[in-house]
C-alpha atoms as a printed R data frame, in Angstrom:
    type eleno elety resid chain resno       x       y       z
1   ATOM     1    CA   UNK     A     1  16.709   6.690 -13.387
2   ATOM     2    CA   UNK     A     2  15.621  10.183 -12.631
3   ATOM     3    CA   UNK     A     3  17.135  12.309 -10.444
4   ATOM     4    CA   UNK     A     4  15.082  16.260  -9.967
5   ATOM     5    CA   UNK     A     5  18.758  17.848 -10.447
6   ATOM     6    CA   UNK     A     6  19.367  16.355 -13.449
7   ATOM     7    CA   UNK     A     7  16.490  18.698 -15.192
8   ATOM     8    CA   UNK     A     8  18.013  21.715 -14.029
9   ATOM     9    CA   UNK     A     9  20.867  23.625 -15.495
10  ATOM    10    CA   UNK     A    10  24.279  23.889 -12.872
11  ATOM    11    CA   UNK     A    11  24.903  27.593 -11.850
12  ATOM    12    CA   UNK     A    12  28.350  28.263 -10.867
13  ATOM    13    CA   UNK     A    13  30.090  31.782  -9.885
14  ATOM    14    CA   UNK     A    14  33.897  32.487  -9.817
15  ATOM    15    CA   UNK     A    15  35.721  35.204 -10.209
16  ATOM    16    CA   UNK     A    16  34.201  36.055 -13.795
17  ATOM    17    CA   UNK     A    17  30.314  35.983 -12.762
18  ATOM    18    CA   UNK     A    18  27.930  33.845 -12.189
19  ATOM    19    CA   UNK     A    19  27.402  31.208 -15.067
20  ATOM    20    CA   UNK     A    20  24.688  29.094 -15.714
21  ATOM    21    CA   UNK     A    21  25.353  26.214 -17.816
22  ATOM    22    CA   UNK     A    22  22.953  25.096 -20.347
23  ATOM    23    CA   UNK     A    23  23.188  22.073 -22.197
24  ATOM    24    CA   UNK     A    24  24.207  22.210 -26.258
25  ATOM    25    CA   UNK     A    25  21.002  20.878 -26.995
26  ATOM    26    CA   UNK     A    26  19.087  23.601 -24.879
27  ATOM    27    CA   UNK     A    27  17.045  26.630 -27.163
28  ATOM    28    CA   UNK     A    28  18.401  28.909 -25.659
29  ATOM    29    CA   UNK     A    29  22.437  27.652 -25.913
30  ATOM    30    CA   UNK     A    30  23.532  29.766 -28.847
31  ATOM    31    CA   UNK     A    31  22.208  32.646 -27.927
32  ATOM    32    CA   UNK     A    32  24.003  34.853 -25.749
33  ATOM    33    CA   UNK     A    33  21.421  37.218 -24.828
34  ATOM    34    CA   UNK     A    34  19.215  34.600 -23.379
35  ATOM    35    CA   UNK     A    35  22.405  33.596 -21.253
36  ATOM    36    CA   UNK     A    36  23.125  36.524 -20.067
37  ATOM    37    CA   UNK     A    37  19.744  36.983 -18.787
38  ATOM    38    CA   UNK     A    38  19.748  33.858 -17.069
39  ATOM    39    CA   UNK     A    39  22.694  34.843 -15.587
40  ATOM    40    CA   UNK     A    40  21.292  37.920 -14.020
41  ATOM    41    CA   UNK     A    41  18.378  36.276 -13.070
42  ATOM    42    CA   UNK     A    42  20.353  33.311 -11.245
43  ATOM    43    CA   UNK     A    43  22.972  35.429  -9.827
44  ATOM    44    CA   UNK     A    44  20.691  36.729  -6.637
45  ATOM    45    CA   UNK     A    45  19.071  33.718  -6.082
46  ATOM    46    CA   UNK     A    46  22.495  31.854  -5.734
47  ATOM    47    CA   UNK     A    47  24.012  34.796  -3.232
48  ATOM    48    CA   UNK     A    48  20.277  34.705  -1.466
49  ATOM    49    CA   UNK     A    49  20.053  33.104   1.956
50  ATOM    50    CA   UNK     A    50  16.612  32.098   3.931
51  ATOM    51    CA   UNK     A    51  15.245  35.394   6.004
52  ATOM    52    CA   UNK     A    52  16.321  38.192   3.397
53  ATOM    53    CA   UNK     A    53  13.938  39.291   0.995
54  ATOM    54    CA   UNK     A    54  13.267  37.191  -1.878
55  ATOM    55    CA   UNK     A    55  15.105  38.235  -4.767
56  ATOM    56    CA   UNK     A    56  12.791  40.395  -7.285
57  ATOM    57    CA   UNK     A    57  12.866  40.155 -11.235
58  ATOM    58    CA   UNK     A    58  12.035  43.461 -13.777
59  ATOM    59    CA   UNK     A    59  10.455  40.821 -16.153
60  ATOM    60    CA   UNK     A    60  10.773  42.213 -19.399
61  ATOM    61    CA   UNK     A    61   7.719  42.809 -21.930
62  ATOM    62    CA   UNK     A    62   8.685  39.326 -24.145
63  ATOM    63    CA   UNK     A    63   9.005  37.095 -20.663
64  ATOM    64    CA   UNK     A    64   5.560  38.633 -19.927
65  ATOM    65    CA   UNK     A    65   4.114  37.335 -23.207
66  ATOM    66    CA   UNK     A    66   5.517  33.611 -22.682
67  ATOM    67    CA   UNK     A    67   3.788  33.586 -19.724
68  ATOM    68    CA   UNK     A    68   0.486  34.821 -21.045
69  ATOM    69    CA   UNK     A    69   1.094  32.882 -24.138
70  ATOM    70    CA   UNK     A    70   1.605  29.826 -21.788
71  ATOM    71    CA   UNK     A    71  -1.290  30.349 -19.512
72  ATOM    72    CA   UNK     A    72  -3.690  31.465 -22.241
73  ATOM    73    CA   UNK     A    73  -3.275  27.818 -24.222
74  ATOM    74    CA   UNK     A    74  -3.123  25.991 -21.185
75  ATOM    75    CA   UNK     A    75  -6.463  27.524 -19.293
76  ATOM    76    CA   UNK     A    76  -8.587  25.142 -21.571
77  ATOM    77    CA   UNK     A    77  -6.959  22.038 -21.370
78  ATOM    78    CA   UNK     A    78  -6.440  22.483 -17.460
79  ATOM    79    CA   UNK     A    79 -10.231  22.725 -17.097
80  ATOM    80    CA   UNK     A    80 -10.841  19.989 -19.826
81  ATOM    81    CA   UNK     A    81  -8.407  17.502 -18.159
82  ATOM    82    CA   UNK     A    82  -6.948  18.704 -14.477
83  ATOM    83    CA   UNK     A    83  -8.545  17.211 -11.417
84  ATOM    84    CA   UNK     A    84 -10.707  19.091  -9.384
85  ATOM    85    CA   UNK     A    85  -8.736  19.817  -6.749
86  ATOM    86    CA   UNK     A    86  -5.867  21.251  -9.201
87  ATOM    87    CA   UNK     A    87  -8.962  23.746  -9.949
88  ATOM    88    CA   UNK     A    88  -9.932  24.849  -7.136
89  ATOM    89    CA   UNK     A    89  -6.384  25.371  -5.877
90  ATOM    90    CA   UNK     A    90  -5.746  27.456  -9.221
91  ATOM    91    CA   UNK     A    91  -8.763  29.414  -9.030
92  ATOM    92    CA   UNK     A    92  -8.161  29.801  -4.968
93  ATOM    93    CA   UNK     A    93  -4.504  31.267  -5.711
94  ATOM    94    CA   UNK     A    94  -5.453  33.587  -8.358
95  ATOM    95    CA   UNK     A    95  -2.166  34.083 -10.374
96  ATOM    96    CA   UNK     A    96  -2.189  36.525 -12.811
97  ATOM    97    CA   UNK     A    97  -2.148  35.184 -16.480
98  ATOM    98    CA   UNK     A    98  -1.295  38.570 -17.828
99  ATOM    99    CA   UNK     A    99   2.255  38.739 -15.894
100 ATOM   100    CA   UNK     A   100   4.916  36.875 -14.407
101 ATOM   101    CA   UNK     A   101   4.123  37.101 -11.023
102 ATOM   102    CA   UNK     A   102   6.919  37.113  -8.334
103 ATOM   103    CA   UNK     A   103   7.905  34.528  -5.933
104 ATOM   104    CA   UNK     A   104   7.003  36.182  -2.640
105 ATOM   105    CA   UNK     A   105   3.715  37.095  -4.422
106 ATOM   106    CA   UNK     A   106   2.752  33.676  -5.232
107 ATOM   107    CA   UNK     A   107   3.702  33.061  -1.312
108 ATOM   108    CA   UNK     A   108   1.667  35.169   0.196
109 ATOM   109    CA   UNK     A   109  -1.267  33.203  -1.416
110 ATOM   110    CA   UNK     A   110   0.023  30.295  -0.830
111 ATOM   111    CA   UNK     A   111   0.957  30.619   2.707
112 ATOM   112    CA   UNK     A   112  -2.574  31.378   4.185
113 ATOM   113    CA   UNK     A   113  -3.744  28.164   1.716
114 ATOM   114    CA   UNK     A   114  -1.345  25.326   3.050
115 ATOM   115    CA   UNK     A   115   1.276  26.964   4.795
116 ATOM   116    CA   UNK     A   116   3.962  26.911   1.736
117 ATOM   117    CA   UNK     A   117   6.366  29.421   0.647
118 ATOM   118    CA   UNK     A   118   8.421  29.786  -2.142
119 ATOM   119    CA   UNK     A   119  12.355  29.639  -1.813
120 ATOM   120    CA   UNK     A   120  14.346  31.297  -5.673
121 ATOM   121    CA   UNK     A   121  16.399  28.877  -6.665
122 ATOM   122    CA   UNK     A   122  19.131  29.587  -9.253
123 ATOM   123    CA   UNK     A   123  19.661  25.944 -11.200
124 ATOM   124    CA   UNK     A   124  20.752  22.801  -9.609
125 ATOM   125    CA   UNK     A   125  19.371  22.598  -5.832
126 ATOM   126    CA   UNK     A   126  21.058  19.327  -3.830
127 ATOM   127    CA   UNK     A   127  18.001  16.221  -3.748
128 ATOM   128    CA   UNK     A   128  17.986  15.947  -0.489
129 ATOM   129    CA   UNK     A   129  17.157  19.810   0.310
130 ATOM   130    CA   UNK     A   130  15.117  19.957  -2.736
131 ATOM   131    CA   UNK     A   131  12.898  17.014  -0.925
132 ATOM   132    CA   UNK     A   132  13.599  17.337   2.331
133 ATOM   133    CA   UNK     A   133  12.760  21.343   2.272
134 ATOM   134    CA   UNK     A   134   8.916  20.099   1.761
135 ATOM   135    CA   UNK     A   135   8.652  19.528   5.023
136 ATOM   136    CA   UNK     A   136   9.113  23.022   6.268
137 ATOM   137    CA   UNK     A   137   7.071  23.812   4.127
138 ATOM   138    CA   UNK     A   138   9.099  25.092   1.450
139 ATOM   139    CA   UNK     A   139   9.241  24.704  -2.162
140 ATOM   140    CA   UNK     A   140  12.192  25.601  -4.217
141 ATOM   141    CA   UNK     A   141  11.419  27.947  -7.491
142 ATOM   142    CA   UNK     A   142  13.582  28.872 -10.417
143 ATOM   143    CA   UNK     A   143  12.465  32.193 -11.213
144 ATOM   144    CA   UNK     A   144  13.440  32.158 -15.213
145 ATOM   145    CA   UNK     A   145  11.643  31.276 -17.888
146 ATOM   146    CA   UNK     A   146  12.301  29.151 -21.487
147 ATOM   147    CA   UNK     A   147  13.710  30.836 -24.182
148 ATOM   148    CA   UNK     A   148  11.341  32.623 -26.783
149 ATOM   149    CA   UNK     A   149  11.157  30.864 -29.772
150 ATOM   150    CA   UNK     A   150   9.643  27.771 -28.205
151 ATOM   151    CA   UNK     A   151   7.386  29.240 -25.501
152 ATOM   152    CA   UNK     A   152   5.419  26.053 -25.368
153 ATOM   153    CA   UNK     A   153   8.186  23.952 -24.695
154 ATOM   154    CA   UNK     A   154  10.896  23.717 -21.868
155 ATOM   155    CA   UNK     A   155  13.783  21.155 -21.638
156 ATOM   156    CA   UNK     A   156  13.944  22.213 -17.860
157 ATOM   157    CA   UNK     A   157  11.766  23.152 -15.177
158 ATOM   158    CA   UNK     A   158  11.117  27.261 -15.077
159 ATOM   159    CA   UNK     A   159   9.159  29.398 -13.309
160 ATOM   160    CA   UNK     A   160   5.790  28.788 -15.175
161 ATOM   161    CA   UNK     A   161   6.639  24.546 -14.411
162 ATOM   162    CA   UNK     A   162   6.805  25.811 -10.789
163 ATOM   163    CA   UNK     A   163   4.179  28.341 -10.430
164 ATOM   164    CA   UNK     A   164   1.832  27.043 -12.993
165 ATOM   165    CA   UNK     A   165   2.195  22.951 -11.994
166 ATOM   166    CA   UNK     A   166   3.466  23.295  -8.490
167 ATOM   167    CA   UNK     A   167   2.340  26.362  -7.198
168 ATOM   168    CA   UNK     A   168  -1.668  25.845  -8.052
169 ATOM   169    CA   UNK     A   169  -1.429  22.185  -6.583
170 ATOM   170    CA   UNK     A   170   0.189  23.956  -3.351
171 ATOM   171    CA   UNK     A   171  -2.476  25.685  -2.908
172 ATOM   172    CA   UNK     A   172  -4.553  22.506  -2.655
173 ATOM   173    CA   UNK     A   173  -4.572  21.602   1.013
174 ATOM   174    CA   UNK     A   174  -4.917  17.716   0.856
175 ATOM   175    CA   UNK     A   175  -2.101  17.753  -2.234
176 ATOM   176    CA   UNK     A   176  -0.109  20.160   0.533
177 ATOM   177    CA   UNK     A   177  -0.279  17.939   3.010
178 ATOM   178    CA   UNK     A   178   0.630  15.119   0.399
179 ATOM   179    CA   UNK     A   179   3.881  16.611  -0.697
180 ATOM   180    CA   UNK     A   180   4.966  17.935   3.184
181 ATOM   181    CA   UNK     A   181   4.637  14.202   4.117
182 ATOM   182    CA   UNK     A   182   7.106  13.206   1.221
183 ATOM   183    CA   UNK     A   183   9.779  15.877   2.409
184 ATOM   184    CA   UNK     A   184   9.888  13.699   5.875
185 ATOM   185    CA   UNK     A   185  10.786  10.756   4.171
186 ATOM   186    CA   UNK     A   186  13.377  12.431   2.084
187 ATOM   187    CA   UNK     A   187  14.585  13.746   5.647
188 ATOM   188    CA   UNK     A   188  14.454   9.716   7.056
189 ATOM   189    CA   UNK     A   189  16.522   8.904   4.566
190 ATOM   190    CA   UNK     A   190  20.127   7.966   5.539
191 ATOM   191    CA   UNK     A   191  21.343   6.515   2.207
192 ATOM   192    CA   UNK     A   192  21.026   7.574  -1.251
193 ATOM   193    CA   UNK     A   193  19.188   4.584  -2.240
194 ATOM   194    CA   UNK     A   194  16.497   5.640  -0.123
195 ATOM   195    CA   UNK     A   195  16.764   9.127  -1.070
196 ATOM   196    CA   UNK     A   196  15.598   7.884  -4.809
197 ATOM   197    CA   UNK     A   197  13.221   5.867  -4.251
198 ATOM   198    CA   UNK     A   198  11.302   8.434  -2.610
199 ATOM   199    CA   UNK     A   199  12.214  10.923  -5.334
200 ATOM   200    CA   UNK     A   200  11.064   8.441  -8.017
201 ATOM   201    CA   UNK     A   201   7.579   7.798  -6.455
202 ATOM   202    CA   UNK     A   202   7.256  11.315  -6.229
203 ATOM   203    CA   UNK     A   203   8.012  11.764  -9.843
204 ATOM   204    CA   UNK     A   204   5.393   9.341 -10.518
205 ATOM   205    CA   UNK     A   205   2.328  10.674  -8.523
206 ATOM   206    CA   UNK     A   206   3.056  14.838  -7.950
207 ATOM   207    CA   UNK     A   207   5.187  15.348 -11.080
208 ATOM   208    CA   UNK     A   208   3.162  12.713 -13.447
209 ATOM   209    CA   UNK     A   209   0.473  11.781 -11.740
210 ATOM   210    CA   UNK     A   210  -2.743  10.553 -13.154
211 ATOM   211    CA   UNK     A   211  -6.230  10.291 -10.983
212 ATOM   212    CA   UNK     A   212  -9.694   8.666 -12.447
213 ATOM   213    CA   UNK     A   213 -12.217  10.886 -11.487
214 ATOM   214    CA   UNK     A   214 -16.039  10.207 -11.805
215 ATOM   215    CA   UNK     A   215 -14.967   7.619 -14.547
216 ATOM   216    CA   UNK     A   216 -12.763   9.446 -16.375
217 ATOM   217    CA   UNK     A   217  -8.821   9.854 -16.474
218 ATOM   218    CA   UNK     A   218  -7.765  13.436 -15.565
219 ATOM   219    CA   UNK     A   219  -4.170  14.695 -14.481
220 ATOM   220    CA   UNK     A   220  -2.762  16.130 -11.259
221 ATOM   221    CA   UNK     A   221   1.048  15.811 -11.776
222 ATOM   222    CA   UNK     A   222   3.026  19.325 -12.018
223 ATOM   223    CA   UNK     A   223   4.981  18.177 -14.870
224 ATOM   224    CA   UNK     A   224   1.536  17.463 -17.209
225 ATOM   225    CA   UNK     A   225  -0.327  20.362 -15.793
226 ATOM   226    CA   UNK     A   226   2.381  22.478 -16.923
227 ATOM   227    CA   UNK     A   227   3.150  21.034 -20.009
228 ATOM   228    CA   UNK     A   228   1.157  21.939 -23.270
229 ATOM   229    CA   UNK     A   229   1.851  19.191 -24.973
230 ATOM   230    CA   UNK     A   230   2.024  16.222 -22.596
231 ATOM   231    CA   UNK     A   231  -1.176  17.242 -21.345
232 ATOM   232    CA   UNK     A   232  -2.692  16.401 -24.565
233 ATOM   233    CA   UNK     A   233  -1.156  13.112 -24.822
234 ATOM   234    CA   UNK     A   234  -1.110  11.371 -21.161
235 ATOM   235    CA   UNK     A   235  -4.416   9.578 -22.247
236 ATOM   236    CA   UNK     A   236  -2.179   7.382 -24.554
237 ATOM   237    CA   UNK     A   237   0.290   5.926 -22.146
238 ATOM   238    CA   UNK     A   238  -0.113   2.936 -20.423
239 ATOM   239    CA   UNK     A   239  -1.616   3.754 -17.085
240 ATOM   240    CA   UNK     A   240  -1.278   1.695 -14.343
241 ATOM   241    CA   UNK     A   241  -2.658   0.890 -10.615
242 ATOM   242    CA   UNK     A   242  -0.231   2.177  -8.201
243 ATOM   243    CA   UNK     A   243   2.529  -0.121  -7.424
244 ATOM   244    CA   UNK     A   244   4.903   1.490  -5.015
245 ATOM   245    CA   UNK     A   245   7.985  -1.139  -5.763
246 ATOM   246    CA   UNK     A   246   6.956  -0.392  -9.700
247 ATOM   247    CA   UNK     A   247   7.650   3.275  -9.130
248 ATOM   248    CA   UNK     A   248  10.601   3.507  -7.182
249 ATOM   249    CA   UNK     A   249  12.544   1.112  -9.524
250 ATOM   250    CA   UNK     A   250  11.211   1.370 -12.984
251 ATOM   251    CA   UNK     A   251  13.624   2.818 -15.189
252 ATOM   252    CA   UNK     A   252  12.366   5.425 -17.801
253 ATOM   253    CA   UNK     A   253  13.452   8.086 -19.817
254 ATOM   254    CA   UNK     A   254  13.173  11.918 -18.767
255 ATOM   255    CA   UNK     A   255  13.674  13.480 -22.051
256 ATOM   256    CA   UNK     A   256  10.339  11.996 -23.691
257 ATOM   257    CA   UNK     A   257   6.553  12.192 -22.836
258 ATOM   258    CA   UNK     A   258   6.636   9.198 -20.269
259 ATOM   259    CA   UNK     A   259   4.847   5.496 -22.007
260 ATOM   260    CA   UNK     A   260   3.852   4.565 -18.940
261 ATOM   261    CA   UNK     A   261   1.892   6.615 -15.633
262 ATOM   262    CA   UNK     A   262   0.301   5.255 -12.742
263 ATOM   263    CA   UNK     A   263  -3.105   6.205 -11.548
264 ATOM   264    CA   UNK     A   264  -5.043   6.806  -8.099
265 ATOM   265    CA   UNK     A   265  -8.687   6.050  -7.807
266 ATOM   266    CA   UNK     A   266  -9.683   9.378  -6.764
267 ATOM   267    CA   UNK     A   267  -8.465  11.744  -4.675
268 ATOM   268    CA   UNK     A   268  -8.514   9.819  -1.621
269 ATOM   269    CA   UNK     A   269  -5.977   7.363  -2.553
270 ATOM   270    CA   UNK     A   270  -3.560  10.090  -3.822
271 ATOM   271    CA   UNK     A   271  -4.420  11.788   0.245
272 ATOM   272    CA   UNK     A   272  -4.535   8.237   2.659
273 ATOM   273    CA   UNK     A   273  -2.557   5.829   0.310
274 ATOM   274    CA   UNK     A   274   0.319   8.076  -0.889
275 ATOM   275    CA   UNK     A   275   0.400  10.305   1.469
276 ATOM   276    CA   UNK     A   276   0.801   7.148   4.353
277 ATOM   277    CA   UNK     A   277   2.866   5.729   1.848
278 ATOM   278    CA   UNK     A   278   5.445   8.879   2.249
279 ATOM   279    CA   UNK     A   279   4.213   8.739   5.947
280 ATOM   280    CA   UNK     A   280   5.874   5.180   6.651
281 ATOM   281    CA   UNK     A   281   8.707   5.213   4.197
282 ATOM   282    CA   UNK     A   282  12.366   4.836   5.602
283 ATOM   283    CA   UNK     A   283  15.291   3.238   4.361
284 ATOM   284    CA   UNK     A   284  14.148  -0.927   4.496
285 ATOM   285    CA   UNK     A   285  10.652   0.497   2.848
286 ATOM   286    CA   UNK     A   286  12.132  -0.974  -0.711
287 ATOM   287    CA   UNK     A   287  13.294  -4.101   0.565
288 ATOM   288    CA   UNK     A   288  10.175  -4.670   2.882
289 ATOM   289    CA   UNK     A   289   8.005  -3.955  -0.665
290 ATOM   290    CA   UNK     A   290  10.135  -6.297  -2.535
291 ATOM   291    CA   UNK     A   291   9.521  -9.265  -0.010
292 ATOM   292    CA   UNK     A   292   5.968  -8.357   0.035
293 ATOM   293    CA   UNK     A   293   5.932  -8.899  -4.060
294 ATOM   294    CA   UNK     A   294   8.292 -12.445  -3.690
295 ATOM   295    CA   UNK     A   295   5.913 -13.481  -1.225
296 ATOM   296    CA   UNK     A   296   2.507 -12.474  -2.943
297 ATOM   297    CA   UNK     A   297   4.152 -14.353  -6.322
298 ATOM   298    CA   UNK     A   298   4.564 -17.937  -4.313
């Protein structure tokens, strides 16, 4: 089942440093100059606490080119297969495609947009402030990027995820709105249970969500919009109505392109349907949808 902490790396510091610890499988495992950078990257964010200045990063001349390489090959598909509103948050926001821009940069765009603000987060941030923070209006950013010899390809979320997929669909009002409303469920929640099933129908509309638009299938979800490759390919999966018990219990694979997505007719059942779906949601939500599918099936 997914779990958003289980995509990012832990940070730890002791003693010795701060240490971020990347999986063996990770591009950027073996080599130590890559970890050391993410170290100092990670270190302020850890040590950083909300109402001091965000931490800033000197990004260096080769994490400037991943980002323009990034942005640069994924301009054409965005416009070829992003929903509208995606657009005209993007081209509202205005990041620059020729740097990587800084966190309390992308805020002050954001902020007079929908009222969100970027937090740095080092690694690993606990689900239930990495959820319920939405409602404050807060969104929690790494501020590193993937390691160089795959710039179009991240096992983890970084900063062009974030910025890129998140950021640009912040600056959406109605998607906003959408995403505030599913921080005050995560904040209803009193058991863990709970806690996931909002985190998985999340997953399954803002991280992977799919919209038909004027008759055609087109992407909203962070994790495609930000994603050169999956963006190509979400056309293939199985795509679905949405099913609220469907989402919050299927189980499914993080590590792959997902088989199977779920889809909103338009815009306005990704703003009324999800967004009162997030609205409504406590802790007997589950069970009240699973009698609701027992009872539909006699």
């Amino acid at each position: 089942m997914f779990e958003e902490g289980q995509l990012y790396a832990p940070v730890t510091e002791d003693e010795n440093g701060v240490t971020v610890h990347l999986a063996d499988d990770h591009p950027g495992a073996k080599d130590a100059d890559y970890r050391r950078r993410r170290e100092v990257i990670a270190g302020p964010a850890l040590r950083w606490s909300p109402g001091e200045p965000v931490p800033r990063v000197e990004y260096t001349d080769a994490e400037n080119e991943i980002w323009r390489t990034v942005c640069a090959e994924l301009a054409p598909k965005h416009e070829r297969l992003a929903i509208r509103g995606f657009l005209e948050g993007k081209e509202a926001l205005g990041l620059p495609t020729d740097r990587v821009p800084q966190l309390d940069e992308v805020s002050a765009g954001l902020e007079p947009l929908s009222g969100f603000r970027l937090h740095p987060a080092a690694g690993l941030v606990p689900l239930d402030q990495f959820y319920g923070s939405l409602a404050d209006g807060v969104f929690h950013s790494t501020q590193y990027l993937r390691h160089g010899s795959q710039p179009l390809y991240t096992p983890e979320p970084d900063i062009i995820h974030e910025v890129v997929g998140h950021g640009n669909l912040l600056a959406n009002p109605a998607i906003a709105d959408v995403k505030r409303r599913a921080g005050e469920a995560a904040r209803r929640c009193e058991t863990p249970e709970g806690l996931q099933f909002v985190a998985d129908v999340f997953w399954f509309t803002i991280e992977f969500g799919v919209m038909y638009e004027d008759g055609e299938l087109r992407c909203y979800g962070a994790g495609l919009l930000s994603s050169y490759g999956e963006i190509e390919e979400f056309r293939g999966a199985t795509v679905l109505p949405l099913d609220f018990y469907s989402m919050g219990t299927v189980e499914y694979d993080i590590s792959h392109y997902q088989p199977t997505l779920f889809a909103c007719d338009g815009m306005s059942e990704l703003t009324e349907r999800v967004g009162e779906f997030f609205a409504e949601f406590d802790d007997d939500t589950p069970g009240r949808l699973l009698s609701d599918r027992r009872a539909a099936a006699r």
